[in-house]
C-alpha positions as CSV (number, residue, x, y, z in Angstrom):
1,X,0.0,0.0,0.0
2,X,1.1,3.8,-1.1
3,X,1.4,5.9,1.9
4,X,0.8,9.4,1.3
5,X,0.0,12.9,3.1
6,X,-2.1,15.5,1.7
7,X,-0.5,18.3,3.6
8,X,-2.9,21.0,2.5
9,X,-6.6,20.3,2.8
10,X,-9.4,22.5,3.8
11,X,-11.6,20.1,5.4
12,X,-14.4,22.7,7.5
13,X,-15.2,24.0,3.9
14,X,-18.8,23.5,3.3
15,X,-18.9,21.5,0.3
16,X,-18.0,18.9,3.2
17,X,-20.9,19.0,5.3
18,X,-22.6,15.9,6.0
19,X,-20.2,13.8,3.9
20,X,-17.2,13.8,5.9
21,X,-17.2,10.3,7.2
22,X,-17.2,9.4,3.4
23,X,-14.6,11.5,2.2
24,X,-12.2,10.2,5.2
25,X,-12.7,6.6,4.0
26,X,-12.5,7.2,0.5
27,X,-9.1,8.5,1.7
28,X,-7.8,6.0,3.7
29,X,-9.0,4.0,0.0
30,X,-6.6,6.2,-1.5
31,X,-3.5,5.3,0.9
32,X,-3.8,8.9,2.3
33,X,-2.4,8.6,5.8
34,X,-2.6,12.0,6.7
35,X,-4.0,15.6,6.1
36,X,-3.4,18.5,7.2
37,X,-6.8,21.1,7.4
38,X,-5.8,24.2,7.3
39,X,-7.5,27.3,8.7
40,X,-8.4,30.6,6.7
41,X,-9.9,32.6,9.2
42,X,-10.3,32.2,13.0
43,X,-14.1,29.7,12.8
44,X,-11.9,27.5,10.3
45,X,-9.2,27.2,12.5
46,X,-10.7,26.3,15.5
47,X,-13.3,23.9,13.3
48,X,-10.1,22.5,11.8
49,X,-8.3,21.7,15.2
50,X,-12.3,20.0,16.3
51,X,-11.9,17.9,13.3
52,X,-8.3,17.0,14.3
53,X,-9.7,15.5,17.7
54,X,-12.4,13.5,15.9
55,X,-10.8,11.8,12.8
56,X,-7.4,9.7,13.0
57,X,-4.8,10.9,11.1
58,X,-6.0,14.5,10.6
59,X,-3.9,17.6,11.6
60,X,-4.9,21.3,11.9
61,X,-2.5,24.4,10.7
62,X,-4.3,27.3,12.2
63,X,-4.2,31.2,10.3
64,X,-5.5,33.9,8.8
65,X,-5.6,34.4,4.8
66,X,-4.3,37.2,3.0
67,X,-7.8,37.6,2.1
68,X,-8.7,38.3,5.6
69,X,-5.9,39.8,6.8
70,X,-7.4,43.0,8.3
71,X,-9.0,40.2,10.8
72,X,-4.9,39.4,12.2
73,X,-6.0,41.3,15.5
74,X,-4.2,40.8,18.5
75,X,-7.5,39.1,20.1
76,X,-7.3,36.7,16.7
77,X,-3.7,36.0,17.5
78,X,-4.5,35.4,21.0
79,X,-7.0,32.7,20.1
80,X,-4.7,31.1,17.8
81,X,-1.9,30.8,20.6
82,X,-4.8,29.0,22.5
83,X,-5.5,26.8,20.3
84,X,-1.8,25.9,19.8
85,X,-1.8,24.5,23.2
86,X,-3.0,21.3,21.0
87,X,-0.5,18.9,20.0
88,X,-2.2,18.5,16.4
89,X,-1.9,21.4,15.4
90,X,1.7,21.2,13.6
91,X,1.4,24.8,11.6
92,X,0.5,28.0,10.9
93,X,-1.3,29.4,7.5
94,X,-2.2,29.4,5.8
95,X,-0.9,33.0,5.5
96,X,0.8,35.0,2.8
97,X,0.2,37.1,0.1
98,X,-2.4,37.5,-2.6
99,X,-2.1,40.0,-5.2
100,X,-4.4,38.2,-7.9
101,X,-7.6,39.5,-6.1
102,X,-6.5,42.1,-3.6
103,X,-9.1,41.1,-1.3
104,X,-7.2,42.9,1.4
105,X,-5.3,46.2,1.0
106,X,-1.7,44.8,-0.1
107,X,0.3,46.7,3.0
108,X,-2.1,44.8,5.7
109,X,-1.3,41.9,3.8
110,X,2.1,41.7,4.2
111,X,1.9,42.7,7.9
112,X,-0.2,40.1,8.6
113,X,2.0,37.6,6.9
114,X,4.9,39.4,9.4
115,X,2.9,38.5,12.1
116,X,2.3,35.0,11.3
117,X,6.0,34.7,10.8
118,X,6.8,36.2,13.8
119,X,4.3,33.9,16.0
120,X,5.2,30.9,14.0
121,X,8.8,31.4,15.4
122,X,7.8,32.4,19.1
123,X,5.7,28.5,19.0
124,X,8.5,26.5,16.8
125,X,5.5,25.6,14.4
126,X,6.5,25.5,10.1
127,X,4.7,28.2,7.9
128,X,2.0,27.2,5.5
129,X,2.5,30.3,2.8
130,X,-0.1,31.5,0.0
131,X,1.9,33.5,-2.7
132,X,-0.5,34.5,-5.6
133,X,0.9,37.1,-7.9
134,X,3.0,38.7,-5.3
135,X,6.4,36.2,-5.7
136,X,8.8,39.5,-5.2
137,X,6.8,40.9,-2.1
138,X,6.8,37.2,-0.5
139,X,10.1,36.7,-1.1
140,X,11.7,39.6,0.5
141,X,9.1,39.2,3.5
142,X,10.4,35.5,4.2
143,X,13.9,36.7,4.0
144,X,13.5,40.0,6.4
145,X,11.5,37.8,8.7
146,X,14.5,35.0,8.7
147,X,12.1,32.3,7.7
148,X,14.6,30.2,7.8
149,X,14.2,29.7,12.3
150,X,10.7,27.7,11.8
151,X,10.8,26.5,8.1
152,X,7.8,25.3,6.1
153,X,5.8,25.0,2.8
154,X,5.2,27.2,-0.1
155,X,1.4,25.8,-1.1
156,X,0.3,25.0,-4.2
157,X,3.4,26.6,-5.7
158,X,2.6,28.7,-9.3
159,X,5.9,30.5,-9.1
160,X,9.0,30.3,-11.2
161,X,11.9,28.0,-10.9
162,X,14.3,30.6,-9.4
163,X,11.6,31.3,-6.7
164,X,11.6,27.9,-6.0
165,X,15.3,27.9,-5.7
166,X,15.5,30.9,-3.2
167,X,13.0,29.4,-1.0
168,X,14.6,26.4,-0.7
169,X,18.0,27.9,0.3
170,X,15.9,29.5,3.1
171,X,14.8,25.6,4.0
172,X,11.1,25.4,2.4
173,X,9.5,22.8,1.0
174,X,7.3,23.3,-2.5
175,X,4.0,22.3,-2.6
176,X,2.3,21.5,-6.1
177,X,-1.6,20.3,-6.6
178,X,-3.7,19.7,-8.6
179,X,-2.5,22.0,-11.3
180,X,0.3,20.1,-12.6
181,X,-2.3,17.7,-13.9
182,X,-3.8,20.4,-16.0
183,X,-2.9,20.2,-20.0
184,X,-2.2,24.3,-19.9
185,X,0.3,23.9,-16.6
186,X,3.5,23.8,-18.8
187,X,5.5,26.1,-16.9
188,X,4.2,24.5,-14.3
189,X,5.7,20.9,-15.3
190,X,9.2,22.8,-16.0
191,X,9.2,24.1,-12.5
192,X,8.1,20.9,-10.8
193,X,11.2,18.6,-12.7
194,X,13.3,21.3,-11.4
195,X,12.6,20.8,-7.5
196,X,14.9,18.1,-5.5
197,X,13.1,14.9,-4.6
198,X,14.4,15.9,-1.1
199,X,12.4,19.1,-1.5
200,X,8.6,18.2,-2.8
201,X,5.3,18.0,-1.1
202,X,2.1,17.3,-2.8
203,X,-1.4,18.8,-1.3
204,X,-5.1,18.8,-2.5
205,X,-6.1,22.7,-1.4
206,X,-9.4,20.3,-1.8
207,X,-12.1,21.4,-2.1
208,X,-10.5,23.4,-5.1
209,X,-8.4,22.7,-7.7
210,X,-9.8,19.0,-8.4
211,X,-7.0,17.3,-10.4
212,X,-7.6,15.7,-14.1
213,X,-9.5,13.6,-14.5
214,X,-12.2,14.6,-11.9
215,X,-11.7,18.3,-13.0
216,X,-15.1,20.2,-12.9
217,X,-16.1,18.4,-10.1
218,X,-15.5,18.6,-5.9
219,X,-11.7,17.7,-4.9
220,X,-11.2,16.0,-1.7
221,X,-8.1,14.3,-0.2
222,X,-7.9,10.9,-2.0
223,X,-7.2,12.5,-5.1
224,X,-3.6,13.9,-3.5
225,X,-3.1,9.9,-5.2
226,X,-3.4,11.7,-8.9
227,X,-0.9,14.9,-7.7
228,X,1.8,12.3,-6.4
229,X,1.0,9.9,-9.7
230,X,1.5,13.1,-12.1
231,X,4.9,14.0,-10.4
232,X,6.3,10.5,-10.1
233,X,6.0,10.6,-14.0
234,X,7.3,14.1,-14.4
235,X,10.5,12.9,-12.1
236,X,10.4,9.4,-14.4
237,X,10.1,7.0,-11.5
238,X,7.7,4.8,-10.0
239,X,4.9,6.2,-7.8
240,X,5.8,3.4,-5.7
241,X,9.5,4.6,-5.1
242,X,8.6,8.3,-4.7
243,X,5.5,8.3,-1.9
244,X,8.2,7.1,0.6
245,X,10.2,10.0,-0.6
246,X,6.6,12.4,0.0
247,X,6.1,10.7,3.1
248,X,9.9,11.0,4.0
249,X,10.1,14.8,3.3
250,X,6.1,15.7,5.1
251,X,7.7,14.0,8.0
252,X,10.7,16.5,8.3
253,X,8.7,19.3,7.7
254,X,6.0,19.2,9.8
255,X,6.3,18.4,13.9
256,X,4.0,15.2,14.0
257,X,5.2,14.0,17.1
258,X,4.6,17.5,18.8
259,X,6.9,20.6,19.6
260,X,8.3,22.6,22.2
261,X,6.8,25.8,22.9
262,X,9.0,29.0,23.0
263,X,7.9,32.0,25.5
């Protein structure tokens, strides 16, 4: 049996609701181990850590979106350092930078993505990081904020290859979903047969961004299966002698067997 994580997985998203049991199994169908749901906004963070207590193998990373990020209050950051008193939670994000839709002026943005960094560090927990259209601004924030003290993931990565390269110099881990199954991701491919083996991840962001051939339709976590199948055959080896490699490099980045809190 393939064992593999979907490290990036929004499992309190509505789509969900009321078929959650099924989606788990068809999961654990899949070989899918693990998942990590990752919070948005304060409600999906603490739903995310709830779901964490009730399903095996499921992990919370608790944050506030770019999207949101006028909401990074110091009450909101408060909450979030409760809810880190859990030992499932084993990140923070997803935070970041979005640019594409601007949802949130692009200065609070980056402060909130600061301040995620900076509480990342003070609870030795990895970074989950959204970076949509805004590779310069993200960059230069991970390197001021010396990234490098918690480590963690750049998510469903749509940057370029010498991105990639400067975030893995400050010890990140790239992230690629469902879009390197898509026929118009050629850069995409380029990018992906670039990365190390020691330096990949694969991820859902289910419910979005349903791989081929289920495209048009819900994603959920088993399909992480189609991600890791698509970038065995971009790296040309067997899916069977990379998922150790997945699992291998998920373990290393993210601090399944709990943490020590700083301050």
């Amino acid at each position: 049996m393939i064992r593999l994580i979907d490290t990036h997985a929004h499992l309190t998203h509505e789509d969900y609701q009321g078929e959650l049991d099924a989606v788990m199994a068809r999961a654990r169908e899949a070989g899918v181990e693990r998942i990590i749901t990752v919070g948005y906004d304060l409600p999906s963070s603490i739903e995310g850590l709830r779901l964490a207590s009730l399903y095996p193998g499921v992990y919370a990373a608790i944050g506030i979106h770019p999207h949101d990020a006028s909401t990074t209050t110091p009450d909101a950051l408060g909450e979030l350092a409760r809810l880190c008193t859990s030992p499932r939670v084993v990140a923070i994000g997803e935070t970041g930078l979005d640019y594409y839709y601007d949802n949130s002026p692009r200065q609070v943005q980056i402060e909130s993505f600061r301040e995620h960094i900076r509480f990342a560090q003070r609870l030795d927990l990895p970074v989950i990081i959204h970076s949509r259209d805004a590779h310069a601004d993200t960059l230069t924030v991970l390197r001021e904020e010396n990234i490098q003290r918690t480590g963690g993931v750049l998510h469903c990565f749509s940057g370029s290859l010498e991105m990639a390269q400067e975030a893995m110099e400050m010890g990140l881990f790239i992230s690629f979903a469902g879009p390197l199954t898509f026929t118009n991701a050629r850069r995409l491919l380029t990018v992906a047969q670039g990365i190390p083996l020691d330096r990949l991840l694969v991820e859902t962001d289910s419910p979005y961004l349903t791989p081929v051939p289920h495209r048009g339709k819900r994603n959920e976590p088993g399909h992480v299966s189609l991600v890791a199948a698509r970038l065995a055959e971009l790296k040309g080896i067997p899916l069977e002698e990379l998922a150790p490699i997945l699992w291998a490099n998920s373990q290393a980045a993210f601090p399944w067997e709990g943490r020590k809190i700083n301050g």
